[in-house]
N, C-alpha and C positions, 0 to 999 in steps of 0.2 A: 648363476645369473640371477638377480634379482626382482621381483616380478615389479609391475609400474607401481605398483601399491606401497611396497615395501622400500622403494630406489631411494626416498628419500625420507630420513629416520623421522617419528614424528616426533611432534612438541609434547615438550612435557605435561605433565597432568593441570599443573598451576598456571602453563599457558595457557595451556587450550579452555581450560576454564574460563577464564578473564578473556580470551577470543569471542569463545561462545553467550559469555552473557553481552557481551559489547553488543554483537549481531543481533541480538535479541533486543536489542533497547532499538534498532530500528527496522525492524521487520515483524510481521504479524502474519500466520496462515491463514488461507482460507476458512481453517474451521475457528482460528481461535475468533477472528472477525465476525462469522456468524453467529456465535455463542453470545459474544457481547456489542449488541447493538448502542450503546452508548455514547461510544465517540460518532465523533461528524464524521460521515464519509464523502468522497468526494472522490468522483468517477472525472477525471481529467482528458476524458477523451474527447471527440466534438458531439456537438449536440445530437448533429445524423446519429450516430452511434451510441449515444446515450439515448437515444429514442429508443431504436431497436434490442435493446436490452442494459440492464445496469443491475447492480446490488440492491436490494429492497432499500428503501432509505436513502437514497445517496442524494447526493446533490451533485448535480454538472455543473463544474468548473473550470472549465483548459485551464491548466499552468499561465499562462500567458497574460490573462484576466485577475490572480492574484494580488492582491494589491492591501496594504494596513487600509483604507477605507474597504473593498468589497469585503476583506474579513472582519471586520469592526464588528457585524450580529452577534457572532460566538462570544460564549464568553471566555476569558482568556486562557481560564482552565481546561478547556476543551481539547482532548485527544486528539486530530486530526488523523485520519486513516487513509491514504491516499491509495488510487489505482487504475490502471492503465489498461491496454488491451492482452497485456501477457509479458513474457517474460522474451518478446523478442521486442518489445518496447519502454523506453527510456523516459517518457511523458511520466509517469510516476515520480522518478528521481527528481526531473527538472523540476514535479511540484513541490515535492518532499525538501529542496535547495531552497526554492522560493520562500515558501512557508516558514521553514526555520530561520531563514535572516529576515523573515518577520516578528523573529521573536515566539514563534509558535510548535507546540510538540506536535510532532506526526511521526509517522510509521508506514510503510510504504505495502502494500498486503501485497506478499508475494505470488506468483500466477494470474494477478489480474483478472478478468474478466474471462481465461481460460482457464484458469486454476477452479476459478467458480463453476465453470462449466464442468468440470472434471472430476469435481467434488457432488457435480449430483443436486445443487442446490439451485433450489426459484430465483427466479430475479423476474425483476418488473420492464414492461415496456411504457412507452411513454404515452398509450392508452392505459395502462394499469396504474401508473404512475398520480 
């Protein structure tokens, strides 16, 4: 009998390769986000909650407020690094959609603002901020 792991043969080496850097061209972890504070970050949450804690640096943005004029500041080179409350929420992606058919790169930092928490790392309140 074949255990759940094994039930279904994997990809080969050449795909999984090209899988994996694919994923990688849109996803960033928690550490690698801390490491490089460079790109824009952008806490997509609402502002309550962007109060109560966020990524050092971030900017509060809902998905929903994106727009070619509200991102006109950056320059166009800019990283965008998007993220949401965690990995039971979708605000991320919706922004990470947005932003790209704005013509703009981002990367969606996976765990969110629980990943951050998880990882043991400061973040600012909107006194600190």
């Amino acid at each position: 009998m074949p255990s759940p792991v094994s039930e279904f043969t994997p990809a080969a080496p050449q795909d999984a390769s090209e899988h994996f850097a694919r994923k990688l061209a849109f996803e960033a972890d928690c550490w690698d986000v801390h490491a490089s504070f460079a790109s824009g970050k952008l806490d997509v949450r609402s502002p309550a909650l962007f109060a109560q804690s966020h990524v050092p640096g971030a900017f509060n943005l809902p998905h929903g407020k994106m727009t070619a004029h509200r991102m006109s500041p950056w320059p166009s080179n800019t990283l965008f690094v998007v993220y949401c409350a965690g990995p039971h929420c979708n605000g991320a992606d919706k922004a990470a959609l947005r932003l790209s058919r704005l013509g703009l790169s981002v990367k969606v930092m996976i765990g969110g603002m629980t990943g951050w928490a998880d990882e043991g790392f400061a973040y600012e309140t909107a006194a600190a901020a």
